[in-house]
C-alpha positions in Angstrom: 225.9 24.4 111.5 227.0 23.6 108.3 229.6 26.4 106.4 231.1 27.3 103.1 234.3 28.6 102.7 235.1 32.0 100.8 238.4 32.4 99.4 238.7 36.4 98.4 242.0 38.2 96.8 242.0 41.5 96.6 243.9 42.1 92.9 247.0 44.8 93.0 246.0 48.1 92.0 247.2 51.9 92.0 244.0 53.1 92.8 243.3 52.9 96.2 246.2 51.0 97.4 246.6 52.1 100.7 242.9 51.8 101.5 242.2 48.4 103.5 238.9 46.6 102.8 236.5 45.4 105.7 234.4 42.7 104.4 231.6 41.1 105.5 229.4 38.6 104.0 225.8 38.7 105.2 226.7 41.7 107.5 229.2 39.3 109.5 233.0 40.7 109.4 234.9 38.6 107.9 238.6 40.0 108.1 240.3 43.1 106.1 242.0 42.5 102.9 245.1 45.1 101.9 246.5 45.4 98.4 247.5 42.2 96.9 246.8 40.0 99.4 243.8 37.7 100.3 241.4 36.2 102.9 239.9 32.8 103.8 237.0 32.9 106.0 233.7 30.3 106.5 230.5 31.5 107.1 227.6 29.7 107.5 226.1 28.3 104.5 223.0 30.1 103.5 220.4 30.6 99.7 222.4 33.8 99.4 225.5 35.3 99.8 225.8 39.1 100.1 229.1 40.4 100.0 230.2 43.7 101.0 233.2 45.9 102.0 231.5 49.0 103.7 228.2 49.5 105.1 225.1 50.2 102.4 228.0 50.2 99.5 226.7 50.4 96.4 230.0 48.3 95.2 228.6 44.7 96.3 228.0 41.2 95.1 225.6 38.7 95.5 225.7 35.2 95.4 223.1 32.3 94.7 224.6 29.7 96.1 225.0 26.8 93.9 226.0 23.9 96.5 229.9 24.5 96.2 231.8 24.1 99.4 234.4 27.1 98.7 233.6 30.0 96.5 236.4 31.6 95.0 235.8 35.9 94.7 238.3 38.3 93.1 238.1 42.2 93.8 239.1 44.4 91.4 239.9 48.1 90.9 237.9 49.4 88.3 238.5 53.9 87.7 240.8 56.0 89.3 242.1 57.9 86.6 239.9 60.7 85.2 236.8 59.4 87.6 236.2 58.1 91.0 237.5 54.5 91.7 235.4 51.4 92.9 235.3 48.0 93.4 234.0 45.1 90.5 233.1 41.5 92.2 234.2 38.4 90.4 233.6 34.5 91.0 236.9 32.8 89.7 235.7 29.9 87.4 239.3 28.3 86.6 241.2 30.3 84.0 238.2 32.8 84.0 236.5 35.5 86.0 232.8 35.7 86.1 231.6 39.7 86.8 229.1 39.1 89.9 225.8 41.0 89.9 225.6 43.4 93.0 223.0 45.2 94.6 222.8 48.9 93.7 221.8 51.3 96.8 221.8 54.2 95.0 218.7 53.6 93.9 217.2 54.1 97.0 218.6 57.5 97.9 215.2 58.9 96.9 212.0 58.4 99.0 209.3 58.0 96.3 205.2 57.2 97.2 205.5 54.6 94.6 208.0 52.4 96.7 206.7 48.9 97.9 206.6 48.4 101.6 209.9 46.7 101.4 211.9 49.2 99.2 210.5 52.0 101.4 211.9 50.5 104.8 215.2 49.8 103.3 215.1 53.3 101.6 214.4 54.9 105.2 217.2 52.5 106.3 219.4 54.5 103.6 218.1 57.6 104.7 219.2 57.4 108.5 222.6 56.1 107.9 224.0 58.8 105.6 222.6 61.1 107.7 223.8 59.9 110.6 227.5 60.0 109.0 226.6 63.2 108.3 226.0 64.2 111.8 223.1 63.2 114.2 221.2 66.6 113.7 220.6 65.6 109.8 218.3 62.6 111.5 217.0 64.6 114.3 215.5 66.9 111.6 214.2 64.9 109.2 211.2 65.2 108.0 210.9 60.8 107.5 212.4 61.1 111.6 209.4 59.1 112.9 209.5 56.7 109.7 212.8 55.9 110.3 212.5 55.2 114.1 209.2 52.7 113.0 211.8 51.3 110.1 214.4 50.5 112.4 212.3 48.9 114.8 210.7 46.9 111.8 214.0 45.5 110.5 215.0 44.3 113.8 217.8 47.5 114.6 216.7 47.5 117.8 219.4 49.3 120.0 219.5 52.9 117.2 215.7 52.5 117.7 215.6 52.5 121.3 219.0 55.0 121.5 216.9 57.6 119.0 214.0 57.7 121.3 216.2 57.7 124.3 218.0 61.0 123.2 215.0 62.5 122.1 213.1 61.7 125.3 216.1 62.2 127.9 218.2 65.0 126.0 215.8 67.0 124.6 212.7 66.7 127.1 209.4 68.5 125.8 211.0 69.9 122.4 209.2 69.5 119.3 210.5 66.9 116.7 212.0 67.1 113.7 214.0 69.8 115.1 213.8 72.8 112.8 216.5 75.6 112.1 215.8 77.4 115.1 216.0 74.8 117.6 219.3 73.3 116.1 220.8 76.4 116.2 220.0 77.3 120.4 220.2 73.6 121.0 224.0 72.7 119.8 225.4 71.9 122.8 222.9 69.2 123.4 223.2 67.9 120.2 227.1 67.4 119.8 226.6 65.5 122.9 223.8 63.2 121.8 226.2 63.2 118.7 229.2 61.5 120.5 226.8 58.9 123.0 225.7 57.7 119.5 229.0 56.8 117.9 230.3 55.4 121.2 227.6 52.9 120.9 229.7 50.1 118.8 227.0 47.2 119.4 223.7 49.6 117.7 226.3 50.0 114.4 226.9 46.1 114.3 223.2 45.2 115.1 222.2 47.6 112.0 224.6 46.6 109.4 222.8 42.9 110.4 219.7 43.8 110.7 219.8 46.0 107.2 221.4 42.7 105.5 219.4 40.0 106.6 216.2 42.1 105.5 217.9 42.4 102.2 218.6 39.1 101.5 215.3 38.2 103.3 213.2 40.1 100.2 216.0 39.8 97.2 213.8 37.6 95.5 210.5 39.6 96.6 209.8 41.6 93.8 211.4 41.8 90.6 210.3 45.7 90.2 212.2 46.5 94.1 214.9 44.5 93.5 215.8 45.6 89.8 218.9 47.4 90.8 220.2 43.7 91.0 221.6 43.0 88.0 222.0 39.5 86.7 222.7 39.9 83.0 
């Protein structure tokens, strides 16, 4: 298999100096960069390169690639003073950094009936994952609950697909879904445990940060009017 290699340093900032940063490029972990310091990895070489340090961050960049054997990528602290701080993307080109466009989430924290199939699973793929961090009873009472358990399935998060349908099936027997304000309230018990068996499961969290990746970069180049939060000005 043939492999580029990604040289990223992580510039020294105030803001957010203690926080170490997981990254992953095409929803592969790649090692954790800390203030100041940088990280060589190789990853297989592919038309795009999506670079990330969280899950669904909206502070991303991607890459075309452009047939170089090493890219070189500098992260840089941008805020922090008066405002929240966040991460800006750069490609070093010698003495100068290029700004790297990035994907913007954000813009899919709001079902709409005007999204394309695409944008809608993705969106649905949003929807479930801040919800989830939230706690499992945000997804349980969803009103999207069954749209997200056919979107998971769809972009190939197989194990949170099967889990979901598991608990609901298992845990909560013949109870009507989306649960409603009622049923979470007589039914916590059930639900903080159906909480923790679906953190514990580390494998469903890596097969969806893949799965939500590789549909990404599957459909960046799908539609121009999806994909416009990509900007490569």
């Amino acid at each position: 298999m043939r492999e580029v290699r990604f040289h990223i340093h992580r510039k020294s900032a105030f803001a957010g100096a203690l926080l170490p940063y997981r990254m992953y490029i095409n929803g592969q972990y790649i090692g954790t960069i800390r203030n100041g310091k940088s990280l060589d990895a190789n990853v297989p070489k592919a038309g795009v390169y999506y670079i990330e340090d969280d899950i669904l961050s909206s502070r991303n960049a991607v890459i075309y690639d452009n047939r170089l054997s090493e890219y070189s990528v500098v992260i840089k602290r941008a805020g922090g003073w008066r405002t929240e701080s966040y991460n800006e993307f750069y490609m070093e080109k010698g003495n100068v950094l290029e700004q790297l466009p990035s994907f913007h989430w954000e813009k899919l924290f709001e079902l709409q009936q005007s999204m394309s199939q695409s944008e809608r699973l993705l969106a649905l793929s949003v929807e479930f994952w801040m919800s989830a961090m939230d706690d499992l009873q945000e997804v349980l009472a969803s009103e999207h609950l069954f749209e997200i358990i056919a979107a998971l399935q769809t972009i190939g998060a197989h194990k949170y697909h099967d889990l979901l349908l598991k608990i609901m099936n298992d845990d909560f027997g013949d109870v009507r879904f989306p649960l409603d304000d009622n049923q979470i309230e007589q039914m916590q018990p059930k639900i903080e445990d159906a909480n923790r068996a679906f953190w514990k499961n580390k494998g469903a969290e890596a097969e969806f940060r893949g799965a939500v990746t590789n549909f990404l970069i599957t459909n960046l180049d799908a539609s121009g009017h999806v994909f416009e939060g990509i900007d490569q000005s």
